[in-house]
N, C-alpha and C positions, 0 to 999 in steps of 0.2 A: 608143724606136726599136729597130729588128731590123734586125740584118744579119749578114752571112757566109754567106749561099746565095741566089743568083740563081733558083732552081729553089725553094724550100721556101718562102721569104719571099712566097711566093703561097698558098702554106696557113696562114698565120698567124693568120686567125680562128678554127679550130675550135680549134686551140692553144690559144691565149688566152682563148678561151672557157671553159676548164677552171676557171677562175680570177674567173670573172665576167662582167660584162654589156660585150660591145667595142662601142664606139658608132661606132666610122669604124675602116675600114681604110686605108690611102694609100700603096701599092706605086709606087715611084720607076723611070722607064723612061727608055730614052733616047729624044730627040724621032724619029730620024729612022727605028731602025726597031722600036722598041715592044718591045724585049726589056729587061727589068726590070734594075735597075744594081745587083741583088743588095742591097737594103735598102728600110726602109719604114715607117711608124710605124702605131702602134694605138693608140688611142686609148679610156682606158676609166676609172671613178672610181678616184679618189686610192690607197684602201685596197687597191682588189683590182689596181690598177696595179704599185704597191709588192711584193706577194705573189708575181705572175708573175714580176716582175724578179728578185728574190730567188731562185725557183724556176727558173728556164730562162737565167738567165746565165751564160754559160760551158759548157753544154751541147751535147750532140752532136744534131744534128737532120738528117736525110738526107744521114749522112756526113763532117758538117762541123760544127765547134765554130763554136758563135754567141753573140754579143755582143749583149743588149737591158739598155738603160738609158735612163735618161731625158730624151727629148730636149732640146736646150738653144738658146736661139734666136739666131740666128746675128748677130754683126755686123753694121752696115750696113758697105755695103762703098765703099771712097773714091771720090770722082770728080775724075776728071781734070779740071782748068781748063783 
Protein backbone atom coordinates (compact mmCIF):
# COMPACT_ATOMS: atom_id res chain seq x y z
CA UNK A 1 0.00 0.00 0.00
CA UNK A 2 1.28 3.90 -0.79
CA UNK A 3 0.08 6.61 0.71
CA UNK A 4 0.75 10.32 1.90
CA UNK A 5 0.32 12.34 -1.42
CA UNK A 6 -2.95 12.73 -3.15
CA UNK A 7 -1.08 14.09 -6.20
CA UNK A 8 2.21 11.59 -6.50
CA UNK A 9 0.31 8.33 -5.61
CA UNK A 10 -0.81 8.50 -9.31
CA UNK A 11 2.80 8.26 -10.50
CA UNK A 12 3.41 5.17 -8.57
CA UNK A 13 4.15 2.86 -11.26
CA UNK A 14 7.17 4.24 -12.94
CA UNK A 15 8.34 4.25 -9.06
CA UNK A 16 7.78 1.03 -8.39
CA UNK A 17 8.89 -0.12 -11.45
CA UNK A 18 12.49 0.74 -10.47
CA UNK A 19 12.26 -2.41 -8.23
CA UNK A 20 10.48 -4.77 -10.62
CA UNK A 21 7.85 -6.13 -12.69
CA UNK A 22 3.99 -3.97 -11.06
CA UNK A 23 1.28 -6.19 -12.12
CA UNK A 24 -1.88 -3.82 -11.00
CA UNK A 25 -1.91 -0.47 -9.93
CA UNK A 26 -5.45 0.57 -7.72
CA UNK A 27 -5.45 4.38 -6.92
CA UNK A 28 -8.20 4.86 -4.32
CA UNK A 29 -10.81 7.99 -5.18
CA UNK A 30 -13.55 9.29 -3.84
CA UNK A 31 -17.07 8.16 -5.56
CA UNK A 32 -18.50 11.35 -6.00
CA UNK A 33 -15.89 13.45 -7.59
CA UNK A 34 -13.01 11.29 -8.72
CA UNK A 35 -10.19 13.04 -6.88
CA UNK A 36 -7.88 10.39 -5.55
CA UNK A 37 -8.17 9.89 -1.40
CA UNK A 38 -4.37 10.24 -1.53
CA UNK A 39 -3.35 6.34 -1.31
CA UNK A 40 -3.34 3.10 -3.29
CA UNK A 41 -1.84 -0.28 -3.66
CA UNK A 42 0.65 -1.91 -6.20
CA UNK A 43 0.81 -4.90 -6.64
CA UNK A 44 3.96 -6.85 -7.56
CA UNK A 45 5.98 -10.44 -6.72
CA UNK A 46 6.93 -11.18 -3.25
CA UNK A 47 10.79 -10.57 -3.42
CA UNK A 48 10.86 -7.21 -5.42
CA UNK A 49 7.58 -6.05 -3.24
CA UNK A 50 9.75 -6.55 -0.05
CA UNK A 51 12.74 -4.45 -1.85
CA UNK A 52 10.55 -1.33 -2.72
CA UNK A 53 9.09 -1.34 0.73
CA UNK A 54 12.33 -1.37 2.25
CA UNK A 55 13.49 1.24 -0.19
CA UNK A 56 10.86 4.10 -0.35
CA UNK A 57 9.33 3.75 3.23
CA UNK A 58 9.56 6.69 4.87
CA UNK A 59 10.69 8.75 2.03
CA UNK A 60 10.05 12.08 0.64
CA UNK A 61 8.19 11.86 -2.67
CA UNK A 62 6.81 15.34 -4.35
CA UNK A 63 7.21 17.09 -1.16
CA UNK A 64 5.87 14.80 1.29
CA UNK A 65 7.15 11.82 3.35
CA UNK A 66 5.22 8.51 2.51
CA UNK A 67 4.34 5.44 4.01
CA UNK A 68 4.28 1.96 1.82
CA UNK A 69 3.83 -1.25 3.52
CA UNK A 70 2.14 -4.11 3.16
CA UNK A 71 -1.31 -4.18 2.69
CA UNK A 72 -3.34 -6.14 5.35
CA UNK A 73 -6.95 -7.28 4.59
CA UNK A 74 -9.40 -5.63 6.49
CA UNK A 75 -11.93 -6.96 8.80
CA UNK A 76 -15.38 -7.99 8.01
CA UNK A 77 -17.13 -5.35 9.39
CA UNK A 78 -20.43 -6.12 11.96
CA UNK A 79 -23.89 -6.09 10.95
CA UNK A 80 -26.45 -4.60 12.44
CA UNK A 81 -29.63 -7.06 13.42
Amino acid sequence: MVGGNREAVECARPIFERFGEVTRVVILRERETRVSRGFGFVDMPDVQAREAMKALDRTEWAGRKIRVDQARERKPREVAA
